[in-house]
C-alpha positions in Angstrom: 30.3 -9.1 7.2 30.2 -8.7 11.4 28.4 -5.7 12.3 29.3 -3.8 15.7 26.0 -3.0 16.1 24.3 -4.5 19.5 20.3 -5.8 19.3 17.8 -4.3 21.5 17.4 -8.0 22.5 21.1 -9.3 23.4 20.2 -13.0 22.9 20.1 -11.9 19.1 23.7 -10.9 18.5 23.7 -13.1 15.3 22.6 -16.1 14.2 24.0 -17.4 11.6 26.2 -15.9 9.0 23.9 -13.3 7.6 23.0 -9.6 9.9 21.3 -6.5 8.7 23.0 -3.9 6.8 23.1 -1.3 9.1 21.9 2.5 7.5 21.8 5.3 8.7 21.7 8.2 5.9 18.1 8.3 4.8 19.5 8.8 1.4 20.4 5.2 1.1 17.4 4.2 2.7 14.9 6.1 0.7 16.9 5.5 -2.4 16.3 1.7 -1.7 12.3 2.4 -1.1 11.9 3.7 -4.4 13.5 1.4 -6.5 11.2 -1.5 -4.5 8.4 -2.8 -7.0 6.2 -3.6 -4.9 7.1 -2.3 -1.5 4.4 -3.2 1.9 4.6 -0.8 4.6 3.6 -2.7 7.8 2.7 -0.5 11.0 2.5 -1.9 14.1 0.8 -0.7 17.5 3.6 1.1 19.1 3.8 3.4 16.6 0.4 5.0 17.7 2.1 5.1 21.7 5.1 6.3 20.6 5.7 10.2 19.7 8.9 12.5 18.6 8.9 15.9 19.9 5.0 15.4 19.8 4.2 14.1 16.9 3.4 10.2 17.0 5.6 8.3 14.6 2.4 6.8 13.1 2.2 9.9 11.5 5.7 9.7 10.1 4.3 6.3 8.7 2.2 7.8 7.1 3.8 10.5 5.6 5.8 8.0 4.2 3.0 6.1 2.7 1.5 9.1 1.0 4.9 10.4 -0.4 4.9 7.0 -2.6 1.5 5.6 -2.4 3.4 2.7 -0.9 0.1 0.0 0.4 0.1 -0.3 4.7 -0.8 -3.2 6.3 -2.4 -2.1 10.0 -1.3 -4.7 12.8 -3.4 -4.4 16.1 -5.3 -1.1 16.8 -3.8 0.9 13.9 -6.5 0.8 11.7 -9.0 3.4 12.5 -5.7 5.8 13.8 -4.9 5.2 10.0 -8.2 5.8 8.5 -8.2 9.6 10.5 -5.3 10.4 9.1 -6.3 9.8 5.6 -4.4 6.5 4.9 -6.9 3.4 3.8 -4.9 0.3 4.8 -4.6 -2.1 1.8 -5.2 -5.0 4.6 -5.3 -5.1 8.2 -4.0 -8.2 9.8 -2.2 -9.5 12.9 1.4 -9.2 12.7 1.5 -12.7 12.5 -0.9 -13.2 10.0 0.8 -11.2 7.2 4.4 -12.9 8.3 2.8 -16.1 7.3 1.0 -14.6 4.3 4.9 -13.0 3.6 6.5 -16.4 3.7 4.7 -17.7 0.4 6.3 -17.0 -2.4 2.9 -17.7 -4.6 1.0 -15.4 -2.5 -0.4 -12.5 -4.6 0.1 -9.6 -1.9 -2.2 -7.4 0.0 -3.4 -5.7 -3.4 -3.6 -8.8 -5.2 -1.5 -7.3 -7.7 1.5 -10.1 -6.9 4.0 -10.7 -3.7 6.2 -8.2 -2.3 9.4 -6.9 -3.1 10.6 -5.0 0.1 8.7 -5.4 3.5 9.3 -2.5 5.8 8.3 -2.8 9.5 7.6 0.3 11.8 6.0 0.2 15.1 5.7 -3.4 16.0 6.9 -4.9 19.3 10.7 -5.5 19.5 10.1 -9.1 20.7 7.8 -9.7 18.1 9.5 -8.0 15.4 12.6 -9.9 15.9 11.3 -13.0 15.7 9.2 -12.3 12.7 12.2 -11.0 11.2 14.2 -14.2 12.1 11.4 -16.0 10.3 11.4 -13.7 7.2 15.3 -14.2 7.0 14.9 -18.2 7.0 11.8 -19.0 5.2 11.2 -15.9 2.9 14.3 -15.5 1.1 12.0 -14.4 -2.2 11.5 -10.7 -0.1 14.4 -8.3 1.5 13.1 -6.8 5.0 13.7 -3.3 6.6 12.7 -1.6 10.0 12.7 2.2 10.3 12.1 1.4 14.2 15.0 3.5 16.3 16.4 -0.4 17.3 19.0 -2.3 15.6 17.4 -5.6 13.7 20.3 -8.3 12.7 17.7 -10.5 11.2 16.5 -7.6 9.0 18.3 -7.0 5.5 18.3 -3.6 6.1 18.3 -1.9 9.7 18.7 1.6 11.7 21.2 1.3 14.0 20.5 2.1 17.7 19.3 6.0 17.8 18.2 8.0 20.5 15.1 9.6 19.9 16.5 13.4 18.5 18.5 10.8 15.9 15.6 8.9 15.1 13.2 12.0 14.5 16.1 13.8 12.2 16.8 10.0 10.1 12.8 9.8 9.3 12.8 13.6 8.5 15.1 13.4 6.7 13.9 10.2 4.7 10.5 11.6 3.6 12.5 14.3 2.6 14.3 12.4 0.3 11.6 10.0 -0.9 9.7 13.1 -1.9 12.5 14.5 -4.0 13.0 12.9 -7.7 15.2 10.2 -8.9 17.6 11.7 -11.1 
């Protein structure tokens, strides 16, 4: 299925015959976080630079963490801003690092406890995200992948589309909203 949806980086319109599913109720998103097994949460420097309506979206990562006691991976710098706001990382590693340890289906994830399920990506550089998505789609097919960043991924299996920022603030509202609320 074509999507309309244009990447933050052009040169990525699609390659290939697969592009993200494009989401944008929260519903469907957090409804697709808790029914992961063994969901990673992987936050990524921007997310301590960038802030909605004052609040820095790492917070919103965490808040997301918390809700389902879902394991973060800290990229970068993230670490200690993690660690002050009550979140111990289950690993800290460069991004690349844990796209490598991703790709291997034997690995036994950042808890030891086996390999992941769901991958979910906030904060990390566009350019770097898209091309560690690209690398998730073609050599980690074992593992879906979604970004809660306020840019359209193709390579991800699951992706916001383009939101301004008052968009982006009410979709990750409204998702912890809904991942706190019981499955019925």
């Amino acid at each position: 299925m074509m999507t309309t949806t244009m990447p933050y980086h052009k040169v990525n319109v699609l390659t290939g015959t697969k592009a993200a599913r494009t989401i944008e109720d929260a519903a469907e998103m957090g409804h697709l976080i808790k029914r992961a097994r063994r969901p990673l949460l992987v936050i990524g420097p921007n997310a301590l630079s960038m802030s909605l309506d004052g609040r820095l979206v790492i917070e919103y990562a965490v808040d997301i963490a918390k809700t389902l006691n879902i394991p973060v991976c800290a990229t970068a710098h993230t670490r200690k801003k993690l660690l002050e706001l009550g979140v111990e990382p289950a690993s800290t590693y460069d991004i690349i690092e844990i796209l490598n340890h991703l790709k291997d289906p034997e690995w036994h994830g950042v808890k030891k406890e086996g390999n992941h399920d769901i991958v979910i990506f906030l904060g990390i550089r566009t350019d770097l995200a898209e091309q560690g998505l690209s690398t998730m789609k073609h050599y980690a097919p074992h593992l879906k992948t979604m970004t809660l960043c306020k840019y359209y991924y193709p390579h991800a299996s699951y992706s916001l589309p383009n939101l301004k920022d008052g968009k982006w603030k009410e979709f990750l509202d409204n998702l912890i909203a809904n991942l706190k609320e019981k499955e019925a």
